[in-house]
C-alpha positions in Angstrom: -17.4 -27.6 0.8 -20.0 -26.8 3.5 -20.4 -23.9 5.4 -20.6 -23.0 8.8 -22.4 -20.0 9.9 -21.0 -18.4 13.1 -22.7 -15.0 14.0 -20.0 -12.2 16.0 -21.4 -10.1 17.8 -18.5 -7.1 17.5 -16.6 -5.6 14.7 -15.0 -8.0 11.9 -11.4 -6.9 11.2 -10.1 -8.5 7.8 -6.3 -8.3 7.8 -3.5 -8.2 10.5 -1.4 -6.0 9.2 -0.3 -2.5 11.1 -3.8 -1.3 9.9 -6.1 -4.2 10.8 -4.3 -4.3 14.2 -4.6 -0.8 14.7 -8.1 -0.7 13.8 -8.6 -3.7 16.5 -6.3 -2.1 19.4 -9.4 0.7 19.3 -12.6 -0.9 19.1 -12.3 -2.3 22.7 -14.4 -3.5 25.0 -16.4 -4.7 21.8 -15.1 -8.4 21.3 -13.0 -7.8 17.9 -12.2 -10.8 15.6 -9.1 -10.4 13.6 -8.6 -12.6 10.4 -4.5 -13.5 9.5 -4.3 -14.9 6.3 -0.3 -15.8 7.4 1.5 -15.6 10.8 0.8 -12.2 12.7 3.7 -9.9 11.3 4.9 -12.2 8.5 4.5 -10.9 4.6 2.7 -8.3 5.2 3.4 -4.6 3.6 4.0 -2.7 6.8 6.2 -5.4 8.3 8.2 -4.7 4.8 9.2 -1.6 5.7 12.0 0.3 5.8 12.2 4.1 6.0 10.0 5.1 8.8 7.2 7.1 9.9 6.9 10.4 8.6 5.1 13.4 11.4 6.4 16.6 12.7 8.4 15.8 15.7 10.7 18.3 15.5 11.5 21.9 16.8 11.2 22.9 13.5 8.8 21.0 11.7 5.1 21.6 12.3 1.7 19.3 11.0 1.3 22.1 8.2 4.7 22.1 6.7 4.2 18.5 7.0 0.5 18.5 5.0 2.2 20.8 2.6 4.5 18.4 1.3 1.9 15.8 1.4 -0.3 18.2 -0.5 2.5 19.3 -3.0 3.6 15.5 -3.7 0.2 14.3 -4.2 -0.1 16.3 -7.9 -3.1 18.1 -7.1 -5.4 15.5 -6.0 -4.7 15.1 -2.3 -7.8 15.8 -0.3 -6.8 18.3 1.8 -9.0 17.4 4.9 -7.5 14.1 4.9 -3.6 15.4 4.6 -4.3 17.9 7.3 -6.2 15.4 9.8 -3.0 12.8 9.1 -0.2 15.2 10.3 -2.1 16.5 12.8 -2.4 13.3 14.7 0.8 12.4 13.3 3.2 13.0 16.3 0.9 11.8 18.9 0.2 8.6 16.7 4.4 8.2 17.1 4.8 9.0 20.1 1.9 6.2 21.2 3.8 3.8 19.1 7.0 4.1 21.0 5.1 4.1 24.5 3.8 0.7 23.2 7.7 -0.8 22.7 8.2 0.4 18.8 12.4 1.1 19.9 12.8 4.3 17.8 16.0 5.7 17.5 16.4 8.1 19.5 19.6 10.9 20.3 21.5 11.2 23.6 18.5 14.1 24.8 15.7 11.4 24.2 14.3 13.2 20.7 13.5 11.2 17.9 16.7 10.4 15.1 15.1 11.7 11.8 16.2 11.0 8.6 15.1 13.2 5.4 13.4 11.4 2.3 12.2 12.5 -1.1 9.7 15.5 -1.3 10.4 16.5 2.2 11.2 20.0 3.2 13.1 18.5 6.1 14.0 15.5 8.1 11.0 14.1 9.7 11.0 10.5 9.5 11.2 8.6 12.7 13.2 5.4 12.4 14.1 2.0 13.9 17.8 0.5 13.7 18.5 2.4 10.3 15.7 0.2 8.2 13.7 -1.8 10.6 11.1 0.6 10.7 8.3 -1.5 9.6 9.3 -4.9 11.0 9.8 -3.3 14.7 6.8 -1.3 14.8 4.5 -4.2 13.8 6.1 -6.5 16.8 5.2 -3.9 19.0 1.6 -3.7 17.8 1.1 -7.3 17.8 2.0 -8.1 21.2 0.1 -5.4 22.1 -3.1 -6.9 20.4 -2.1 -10.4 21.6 -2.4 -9.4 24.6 -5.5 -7.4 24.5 -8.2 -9.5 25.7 -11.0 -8.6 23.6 -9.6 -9.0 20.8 -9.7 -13.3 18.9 -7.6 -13.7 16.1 -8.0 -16.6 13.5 -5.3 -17.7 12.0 -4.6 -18.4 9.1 -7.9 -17.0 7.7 -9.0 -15.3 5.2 -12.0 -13.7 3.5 -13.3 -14.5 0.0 -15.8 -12.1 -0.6 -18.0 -10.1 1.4 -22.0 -11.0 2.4 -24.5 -8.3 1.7 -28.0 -8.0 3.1 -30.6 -7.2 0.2 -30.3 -3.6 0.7 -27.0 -3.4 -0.3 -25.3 -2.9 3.3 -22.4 -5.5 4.0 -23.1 -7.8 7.1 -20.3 -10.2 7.4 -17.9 -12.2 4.9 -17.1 -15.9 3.7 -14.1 -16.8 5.5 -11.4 -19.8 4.9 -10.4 -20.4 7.7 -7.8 -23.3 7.8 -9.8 -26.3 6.5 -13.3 -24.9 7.4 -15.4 -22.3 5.6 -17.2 -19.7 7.7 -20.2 -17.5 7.3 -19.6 -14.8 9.4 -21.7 -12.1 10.4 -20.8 -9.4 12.4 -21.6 -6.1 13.6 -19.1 -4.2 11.4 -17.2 -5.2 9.0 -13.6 -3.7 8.5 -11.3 -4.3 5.2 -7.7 -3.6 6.2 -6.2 -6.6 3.7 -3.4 -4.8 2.0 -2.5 -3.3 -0.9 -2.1 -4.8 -4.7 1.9 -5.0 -5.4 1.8 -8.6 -6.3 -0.3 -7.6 -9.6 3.2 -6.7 -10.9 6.1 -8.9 -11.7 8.6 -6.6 -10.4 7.4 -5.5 -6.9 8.6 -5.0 -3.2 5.6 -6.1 -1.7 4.6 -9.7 -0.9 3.1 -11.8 -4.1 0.1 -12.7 -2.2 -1.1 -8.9 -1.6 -3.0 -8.8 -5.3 -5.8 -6.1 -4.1 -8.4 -8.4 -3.2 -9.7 -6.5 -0.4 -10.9 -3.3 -3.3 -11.9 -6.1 -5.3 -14.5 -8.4 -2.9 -15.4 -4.3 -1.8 -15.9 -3.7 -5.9 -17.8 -6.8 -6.5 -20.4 -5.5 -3.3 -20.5 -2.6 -5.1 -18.9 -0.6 -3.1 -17.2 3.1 -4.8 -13.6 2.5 -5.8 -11.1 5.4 -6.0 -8.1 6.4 -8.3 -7.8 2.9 -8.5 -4.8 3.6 -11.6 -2.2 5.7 -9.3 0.4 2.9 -8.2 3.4 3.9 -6.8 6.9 2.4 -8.1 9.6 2.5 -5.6 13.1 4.0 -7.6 15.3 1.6 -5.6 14.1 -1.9 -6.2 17.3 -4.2 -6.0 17.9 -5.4 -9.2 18.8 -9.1 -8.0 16.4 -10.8 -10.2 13.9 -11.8 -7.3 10.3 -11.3 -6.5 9.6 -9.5 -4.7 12.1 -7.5 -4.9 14.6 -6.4 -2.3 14.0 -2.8 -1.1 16.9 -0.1 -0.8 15.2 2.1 1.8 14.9 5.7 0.4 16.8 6.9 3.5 19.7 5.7 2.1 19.2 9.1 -0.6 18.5 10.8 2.7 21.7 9.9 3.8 23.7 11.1 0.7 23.7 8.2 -1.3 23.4 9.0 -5.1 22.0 7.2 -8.3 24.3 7.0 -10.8 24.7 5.4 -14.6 27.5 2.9 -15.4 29.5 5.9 -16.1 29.0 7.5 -12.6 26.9 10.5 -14.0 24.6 11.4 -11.1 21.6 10.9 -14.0 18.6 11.9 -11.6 19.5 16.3 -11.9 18.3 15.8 -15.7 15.0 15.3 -15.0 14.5 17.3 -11.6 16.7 19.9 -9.8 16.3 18.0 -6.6 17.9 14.8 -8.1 18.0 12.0 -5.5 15.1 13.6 -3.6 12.7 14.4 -6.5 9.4 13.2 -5.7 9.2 9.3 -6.1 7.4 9.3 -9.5 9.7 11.5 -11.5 13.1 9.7 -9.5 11.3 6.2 -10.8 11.0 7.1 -14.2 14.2 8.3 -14.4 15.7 5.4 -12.8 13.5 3.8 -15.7 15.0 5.5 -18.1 18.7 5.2 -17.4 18.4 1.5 -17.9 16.1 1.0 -20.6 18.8 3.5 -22.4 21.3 0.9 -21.6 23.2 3.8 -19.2 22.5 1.6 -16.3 21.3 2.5 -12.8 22.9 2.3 -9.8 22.7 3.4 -6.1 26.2 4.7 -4.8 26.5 4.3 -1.0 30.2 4.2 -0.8 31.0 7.6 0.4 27.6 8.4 1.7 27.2 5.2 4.0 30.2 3.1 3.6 31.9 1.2 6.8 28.3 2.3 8.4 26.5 0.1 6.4 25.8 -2.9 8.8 24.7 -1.1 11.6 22.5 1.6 10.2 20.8 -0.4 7.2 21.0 -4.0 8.2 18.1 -4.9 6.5 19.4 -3.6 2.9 23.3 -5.2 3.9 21.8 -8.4 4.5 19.7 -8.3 1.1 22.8 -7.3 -0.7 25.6 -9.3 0.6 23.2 -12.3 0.2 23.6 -12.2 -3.9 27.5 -11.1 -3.5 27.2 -7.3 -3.8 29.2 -5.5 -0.8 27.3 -1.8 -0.4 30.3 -0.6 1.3 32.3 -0.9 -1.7 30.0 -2.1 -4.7 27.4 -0.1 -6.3 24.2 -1.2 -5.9 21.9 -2.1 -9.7 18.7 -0.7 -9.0 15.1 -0.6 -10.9 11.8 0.6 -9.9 9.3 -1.8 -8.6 5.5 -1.4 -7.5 5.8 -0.1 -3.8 2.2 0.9 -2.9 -1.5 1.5 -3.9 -2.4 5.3 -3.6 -6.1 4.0 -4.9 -8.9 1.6 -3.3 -11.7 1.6 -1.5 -12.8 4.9 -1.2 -13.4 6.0 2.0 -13.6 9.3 4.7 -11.1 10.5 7.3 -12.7 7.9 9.7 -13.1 5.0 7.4 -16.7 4.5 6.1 -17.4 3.5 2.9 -19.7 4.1 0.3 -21.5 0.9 1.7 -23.3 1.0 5.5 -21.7 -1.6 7.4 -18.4 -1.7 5.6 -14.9 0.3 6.7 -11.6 0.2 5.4 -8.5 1.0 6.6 -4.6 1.1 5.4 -3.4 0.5 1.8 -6.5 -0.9 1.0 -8.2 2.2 1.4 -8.4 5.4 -0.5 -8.8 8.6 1.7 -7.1 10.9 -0.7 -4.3 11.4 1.5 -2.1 10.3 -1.0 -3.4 11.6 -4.1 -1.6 11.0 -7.0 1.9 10.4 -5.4 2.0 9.3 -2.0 4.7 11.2 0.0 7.9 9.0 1.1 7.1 7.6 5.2 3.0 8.4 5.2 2.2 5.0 4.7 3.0 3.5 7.8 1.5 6.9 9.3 -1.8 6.7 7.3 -1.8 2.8 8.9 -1.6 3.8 12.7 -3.2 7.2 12.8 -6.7 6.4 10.8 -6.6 2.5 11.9 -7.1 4.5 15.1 -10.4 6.6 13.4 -11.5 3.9 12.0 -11.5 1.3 15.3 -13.0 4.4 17.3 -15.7 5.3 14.3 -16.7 1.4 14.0 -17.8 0.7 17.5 -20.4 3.4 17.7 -21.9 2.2 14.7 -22.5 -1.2 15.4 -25.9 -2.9 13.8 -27.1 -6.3 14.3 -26.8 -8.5 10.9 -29.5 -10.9 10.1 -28.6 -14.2 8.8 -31.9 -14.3 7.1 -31.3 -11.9 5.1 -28.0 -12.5 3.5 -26.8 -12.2 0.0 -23.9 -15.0 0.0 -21.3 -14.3 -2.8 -19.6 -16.6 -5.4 -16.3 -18.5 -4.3 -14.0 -16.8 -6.4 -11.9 -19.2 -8.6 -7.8 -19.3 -8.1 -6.1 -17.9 -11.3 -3.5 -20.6 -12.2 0.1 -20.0 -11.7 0.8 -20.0 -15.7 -1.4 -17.5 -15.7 -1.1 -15.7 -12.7 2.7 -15.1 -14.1 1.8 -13.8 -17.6 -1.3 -11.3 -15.7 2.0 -10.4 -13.6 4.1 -9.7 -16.8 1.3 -8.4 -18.8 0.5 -5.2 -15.6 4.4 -4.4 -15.2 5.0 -3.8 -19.2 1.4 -2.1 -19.8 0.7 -0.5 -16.3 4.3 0.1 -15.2 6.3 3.4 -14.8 5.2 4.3 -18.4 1.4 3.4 -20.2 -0.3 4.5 -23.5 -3.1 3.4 -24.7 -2.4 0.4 -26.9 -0.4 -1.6 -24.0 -3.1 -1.1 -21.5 -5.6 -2.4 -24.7 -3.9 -5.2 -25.0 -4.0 -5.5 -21.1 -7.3 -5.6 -20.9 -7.6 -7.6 -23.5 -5.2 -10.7 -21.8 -7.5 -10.1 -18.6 -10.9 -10.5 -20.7 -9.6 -14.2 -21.8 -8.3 -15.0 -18.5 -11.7 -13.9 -16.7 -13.7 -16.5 -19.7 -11.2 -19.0 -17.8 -11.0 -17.6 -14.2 -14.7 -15.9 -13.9 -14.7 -13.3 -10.4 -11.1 -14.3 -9.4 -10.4 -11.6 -7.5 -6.9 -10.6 -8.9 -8.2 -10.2 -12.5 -10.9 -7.8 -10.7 -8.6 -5.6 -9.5 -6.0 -6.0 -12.2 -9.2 -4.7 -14.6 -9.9 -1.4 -11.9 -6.6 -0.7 -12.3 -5.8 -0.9 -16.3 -9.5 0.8 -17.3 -8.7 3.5 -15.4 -5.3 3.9 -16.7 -7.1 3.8 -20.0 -9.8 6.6 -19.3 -7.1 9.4 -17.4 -5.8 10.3 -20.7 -3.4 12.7 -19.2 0.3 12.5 -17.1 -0.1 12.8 -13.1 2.0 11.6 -10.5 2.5 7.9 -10.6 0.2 7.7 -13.6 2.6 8.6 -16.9 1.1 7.7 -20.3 3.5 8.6 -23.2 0.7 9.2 -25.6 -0.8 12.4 -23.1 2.4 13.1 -21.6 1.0 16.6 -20.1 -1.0 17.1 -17.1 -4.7 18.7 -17.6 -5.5 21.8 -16.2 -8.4 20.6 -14.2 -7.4 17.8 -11.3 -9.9 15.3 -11.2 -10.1 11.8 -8.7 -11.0 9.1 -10.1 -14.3 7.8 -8.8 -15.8 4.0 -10.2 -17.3 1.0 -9.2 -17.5 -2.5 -10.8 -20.0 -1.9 -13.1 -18.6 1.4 -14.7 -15.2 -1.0 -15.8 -17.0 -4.5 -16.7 -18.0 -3.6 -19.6 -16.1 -5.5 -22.7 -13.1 -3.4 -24.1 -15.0 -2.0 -27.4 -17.3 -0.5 -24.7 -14.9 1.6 -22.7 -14.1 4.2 -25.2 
């Protein structure tokens, strides 16, 4: 297929999630175009969201307490500049969203309804009709960005990798765009595509979000970090579907309990918080229970009950769809990749270890997260440093040159056969639980598929992900291996790029 060149003269923003459109609500008056691989708030992580926002919008909260759970949840690796800039801008970051038409909840005296989740000291997450959090705030954004006129969106587009100049700085990306490819350059380029949930066979996220944003960054050689710390969610619903349905943590929040087919409340063995443990130690539990044959279930009978419609419509609807009644029905559940704590590593406001080249949301790796992200800062992290990184972009902007452009590979598409068995292959060998001869034998499946499939970009990032499971041969936050179940004393990030994980397995030791 041919391709057209078209030359932008303004920021590129690839991905129209809460982060991309974030990101392009603050780069005006520069003209801003916006690639949507789908419809503008259709399968898309943030629109998939249930629990909230997490910042400090109460009386008796504050940004600290709020960057010291973050800190605490994170396992030792959060940078702490990036926690502390996050929940400081975190209430005004809210409060911007609900001026913009997000319809928080909100009590009779106009303050914020907040919910508590896991690893919280207190109730802090703002929500939306119970577990509309996600879907509600992105409306919002996008008519906002629909309406802002300097910003074009294509859609359905999407990028396939991104152009370089001979330098090494990135100057624009190859773009599908419907039927017609697309050189484009442009004056900035910004990755907000997403995180890599569908990598797993058991996830909430939507299948086509495989990490292909840290992958066409990886392949530009740009620096990736801790790409190995995934996040499972506890409370997958166990319906048999992918993804997944999601039972919204604030259902724990609420009182609901997880309990084994017996009705032991299973989660106090492992953590004296139970229910609101942090998210890695709940998941493995959960794990646990069922792969002990005791079962796992969420109880919201007493907790929620007759309320269930009205304040988590989302999860009733999901539920009452496969013939389980939450008001009066236990609910099975297993843990399912939620969220990518790792990618493109990046700075408070975005830049990359490449000139020219930002990323923002999932995609990205501030540090915020560190090993653990903490329950509600996702949707946070998307808003508040989408803001950074729109405002950081524009007074940065550099003219590309056509003429000097380094135009990447098409990447092939991995077959569905084998996209399944890569999908299979990353939820038994770098699920909830890893050791060192699964994620062998991992890397070994994606070394034949990449002889088949050579630069598809879900086998890149599948590879960032299982090498560096492989080299952290030690237990922290979402990253559990069996074989070093114990946490080293020193706290390390992981820091790679492309060329450190290529390497055939026999070379990695």
């Amino acid at each position: 297929m041919a391709a057209e060149t078209y030359i932008h003269n303004g920021p590129l923003v690839i991905g129209a999630g809460l982060a991309g459109l974030s990101v392009a609500l603050n780069t005006a008056p520069y003209k801003t175009l916006v690639l949507a691989p789908v419809a503008l708030g259709v399968a898309c992580s943030s629109a998939w969201a249930q629990g909230g926002i997490a910042a400090a919008l109460s009386d008796e909260d504050s940004p600290e307490a709020h960057a010291k759970d973050t800190i605490a949840a994170g396992a030792g690796i959060v940078d702490e500049l990036a926690a502390r800039t996050l929940t400081d801008m975190g209430p005004e970051t809210v409060r911007k969203l609900n001026d913009m038409g997000a319809p928080f909840d909100h009590a009779a005296n106009g303050d914020f309804v907040l919910n508590r989740e896991a690893a919280h000291g207190l109730a802090r997450v703002a929500r939306v009709g119970g577990d509309l959090a996600g879907k509600a705030i992105l409306e919002a954004v996008v008519n906002a960005a629909q309406g802002a006129t300097h910003i074009e969106i294509w859609e359905p587009a999407f990028a396939l990798g991104l152009i370089t100049s001979h330098e090494g700085d990135v100057i624009g990306a190859v773009v599908q765009h419907g039927e017609r490819r697309v050189h484009v350059f442009a004056q900035a380029v910004i990755m907000a595509s997403g995180g890599s949930g569908g990598l797993f066979a058991v996830t909430t996220n939507p299948a086509n979000l495989r990490g292909e944003g840290m992958a066409m960054a990886a392949l530009a050689g740009a620096v990736i970090a801790d790409p190995e710390f995934v996040q499972f969610h506890p409370t997958g619903l166990k319906f048999g579907l992918d993804p997944a349905p999601l039972a919204t943590e604030a259902l724990r929040g609420e009182g609901a309990t997880l309990v084994d087919k017996d009705g032991v409340r299973f989660a106090f063995e492992d953590h004296p918080d139970g229910e609101l443990a942090p998210r890695d130690i709940v998941a493995r539990a959960v794990h646990k229970a069922n792969a002990s044959g005791r079962g796992a279930f969420l109880d919201c009978r007493q907790a929620i009950g007759d309320h269930f419609p009205a304040e988590f419509p989302t999860v009733f609807a999901s539920c009452m769809a496969q013939g389980v009644d939450p008001r009066t029905m236990p609910l099975p559940v297993a843990p399912a990749a939620h969220y990518h704590m790792g990618g493109i590593a990046t700075d408070i406001s975005g830049h990359t270890s490449l000139k020219g080249l930002y990323a923002a949301g999932e995609c990205a790796s501030t540090g915020v997260h560190g090993a653990n992200r903490l329950a509600s800062n996702s949707l946070l992290e998307a808003a508040a440093f989408g803001e950074r990184v729109g405002e950081t972009a524009i007074t940065e902007l550099r003219t590309p040159d056509p003429k000097d452009a380094i135009i990447p590979a098409v990447p092939p598409l991995v077959g569905a056969a084998d996209l399944q068995r890569l999908r299979e292959a990353m939820s038994l060998h770098a699920g909830l639980v890893r050791d060192a001869r699964g994620l062998g034998e991992l890397i070994s499946l994606i070394e034949a598929l990449e002889t088949r499939y050579p630069g598809a970009l879900p086998l890149i990032s599948a590879r960032l992900i299982a090498v560096s499971a492989l080299q952290r041969t030690e237990s922290r936050g979402s990253h559990y291996r069996s074989d070093y179940p114990h946490t080293s004393a020193t706290a390390k990030r992981t820091f790679t790029r492309w060329t450190d994980v290529r390497a055939p397995q026999g070379e990695l030791a």
